[in-house]
C-alpha positions as CSV (number, residue, x, y, z in Angstrom):
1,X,42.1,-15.0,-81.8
2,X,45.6,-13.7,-81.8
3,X,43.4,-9.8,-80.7
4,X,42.3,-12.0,-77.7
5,X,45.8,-13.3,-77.0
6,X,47.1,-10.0,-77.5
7,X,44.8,-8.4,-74.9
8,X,44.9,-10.8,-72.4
9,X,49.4,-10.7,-72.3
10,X,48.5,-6.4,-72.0
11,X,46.4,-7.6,-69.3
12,X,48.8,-9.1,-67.1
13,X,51.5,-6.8,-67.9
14,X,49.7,-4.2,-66.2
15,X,47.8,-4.3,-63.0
16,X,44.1,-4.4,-63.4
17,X,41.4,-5.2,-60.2
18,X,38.1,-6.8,-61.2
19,X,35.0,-4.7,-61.1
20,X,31.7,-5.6,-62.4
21,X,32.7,-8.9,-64.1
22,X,35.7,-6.4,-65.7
23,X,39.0,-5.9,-65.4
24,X,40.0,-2.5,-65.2
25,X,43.2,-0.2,-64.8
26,X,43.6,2.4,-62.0
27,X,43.2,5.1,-64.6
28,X,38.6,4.6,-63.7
29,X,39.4,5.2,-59.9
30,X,38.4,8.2,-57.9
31,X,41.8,7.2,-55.5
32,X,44.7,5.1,-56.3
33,X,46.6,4.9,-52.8
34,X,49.5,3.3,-54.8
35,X,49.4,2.1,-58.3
36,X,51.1,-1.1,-57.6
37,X,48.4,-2.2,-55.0
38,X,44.9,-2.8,-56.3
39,X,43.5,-3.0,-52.5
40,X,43.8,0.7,-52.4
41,X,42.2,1.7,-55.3
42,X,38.5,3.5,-54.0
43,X,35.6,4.3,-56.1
44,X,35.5,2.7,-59.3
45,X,34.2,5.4,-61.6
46,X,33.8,4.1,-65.0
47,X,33.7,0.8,-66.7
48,X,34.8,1.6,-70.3
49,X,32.2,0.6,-73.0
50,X,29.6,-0.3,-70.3
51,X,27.4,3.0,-70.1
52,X,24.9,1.7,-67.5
53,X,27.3,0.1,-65.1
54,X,29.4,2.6,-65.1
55,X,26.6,4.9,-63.9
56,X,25.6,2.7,-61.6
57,X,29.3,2.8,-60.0
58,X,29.2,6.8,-59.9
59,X,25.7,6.6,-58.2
60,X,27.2,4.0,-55.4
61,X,29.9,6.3,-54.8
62,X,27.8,9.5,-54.3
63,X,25.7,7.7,-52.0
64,X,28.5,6.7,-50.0
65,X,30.0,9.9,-49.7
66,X,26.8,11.2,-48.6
67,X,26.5,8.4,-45.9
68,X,29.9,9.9,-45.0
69,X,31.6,6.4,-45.3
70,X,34.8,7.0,-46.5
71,X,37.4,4.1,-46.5
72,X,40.0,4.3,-44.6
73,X,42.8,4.2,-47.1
74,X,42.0,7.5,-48.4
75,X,43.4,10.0,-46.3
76,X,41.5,12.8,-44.7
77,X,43.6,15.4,-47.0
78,X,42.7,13.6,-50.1
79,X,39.0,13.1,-49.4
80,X,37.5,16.5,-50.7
81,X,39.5,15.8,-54.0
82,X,38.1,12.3,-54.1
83,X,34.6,13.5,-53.8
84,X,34.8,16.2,-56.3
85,X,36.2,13.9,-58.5
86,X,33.4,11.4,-58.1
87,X,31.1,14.7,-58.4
88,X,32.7,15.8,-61.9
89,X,31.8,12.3,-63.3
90,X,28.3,12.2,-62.1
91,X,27.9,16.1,-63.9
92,X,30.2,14.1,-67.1
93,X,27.5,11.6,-67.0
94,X,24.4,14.2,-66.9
95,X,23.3,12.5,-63.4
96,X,21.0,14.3,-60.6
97,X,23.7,15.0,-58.0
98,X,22.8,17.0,-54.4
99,X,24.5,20.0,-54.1
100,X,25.5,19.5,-50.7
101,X,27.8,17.6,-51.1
102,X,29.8,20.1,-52.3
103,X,29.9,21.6,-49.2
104,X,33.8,21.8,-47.7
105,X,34.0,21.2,-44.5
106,X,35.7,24.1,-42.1
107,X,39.0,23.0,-40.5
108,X,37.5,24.0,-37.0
109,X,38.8,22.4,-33.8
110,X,35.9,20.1,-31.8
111,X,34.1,22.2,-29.3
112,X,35.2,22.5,-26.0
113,X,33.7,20.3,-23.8
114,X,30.9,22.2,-21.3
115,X,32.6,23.9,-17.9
116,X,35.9,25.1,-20.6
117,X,35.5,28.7,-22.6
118,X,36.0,27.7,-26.1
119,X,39.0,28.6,-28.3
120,X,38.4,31.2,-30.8
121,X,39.7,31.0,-34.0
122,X,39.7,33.1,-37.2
123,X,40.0,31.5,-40.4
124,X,40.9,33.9,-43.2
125,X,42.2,31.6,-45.8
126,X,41.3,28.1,-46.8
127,X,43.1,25.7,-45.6
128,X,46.1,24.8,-48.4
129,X,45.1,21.1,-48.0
130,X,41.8,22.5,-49.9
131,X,43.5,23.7,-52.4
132,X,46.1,21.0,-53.5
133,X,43.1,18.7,-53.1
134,X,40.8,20.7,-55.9
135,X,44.0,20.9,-57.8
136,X,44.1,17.1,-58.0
137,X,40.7,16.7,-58.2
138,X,41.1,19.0,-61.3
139,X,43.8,17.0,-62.8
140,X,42.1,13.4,-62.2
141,X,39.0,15.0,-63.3
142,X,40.4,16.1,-66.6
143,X,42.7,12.9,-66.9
144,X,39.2,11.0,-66.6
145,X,37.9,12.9,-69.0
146,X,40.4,12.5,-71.8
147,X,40.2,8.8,-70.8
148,X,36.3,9.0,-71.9
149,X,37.4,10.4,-75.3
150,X,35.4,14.2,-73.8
151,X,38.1,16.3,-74.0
């Protein structure tokens, strides 16, 4: 009883959203917009002790991400880290996981519209969004991962 009492007082010292009938900290996100606001935490990824749902959650997000709905709290720089992220835990997890979505997207301008010549540009580098956003990705991932007890 006093374990329960315990829990519950660490519970409210600490914000926690509700997700499949659990409350859960921001550490199981994909995105935390800002730790203090649990309407911007995105893509529950794990529901400790709870093997299926969490799987379940992973699987929602990948199919998201492939129906290209992103919400719009997540910023368009963060969005590659976000679904690499979500893409680690699915491989974590041993899940069946398409390839394509892998796939970054070039940082090309819109085409011109007909009647204009079209603006050529030469990309030699990726863009350094890319590569803060794979450095998160690789810290969340591996943060994720101790969080699991995989180190």
């Amino acid at each position: 009883m006093k374990d329960e009492v315990m829990e519950r007082q660490e519970l409210k010292q600490r914000k926690t959203r509700r997700v499949a009938g659990q409350h859960v900290s921001s550490d199981v996100f994909a995105f935390v917009g800002s730790p203090d606001d649990v309407a911007s935490w995105r893509f529950c990824i794990c529901i400790p002790g709870d093997l299926k749902k969490t799987e379940n959650l992973i699987s929602s997000a990948l199919e998201q991400i492939k129906a290209g709905h992103f919400p719009a709290v997540i910023p368009e720089t963060q969005r590659e880290a976000v679904k690499f992220l979500i893409f680690g835990a699915a491989l974590a997890h041993n899940m069946r996981v398409d390839r394509e979505l892998l796939t970054i997207k070039s940082y090309e301008p819109d085409p011109a519209p007909a009647g204009e010549p079209a603006e050529q540009v030469k990309v030699t580098a990726p863009a350094p969004e890319v590569d803060e956003a794979i450095l998160l990705a690789d810290r969340a991932a591996e943060k994720f991962l101790r969080a699991m007890g995989l180190d």
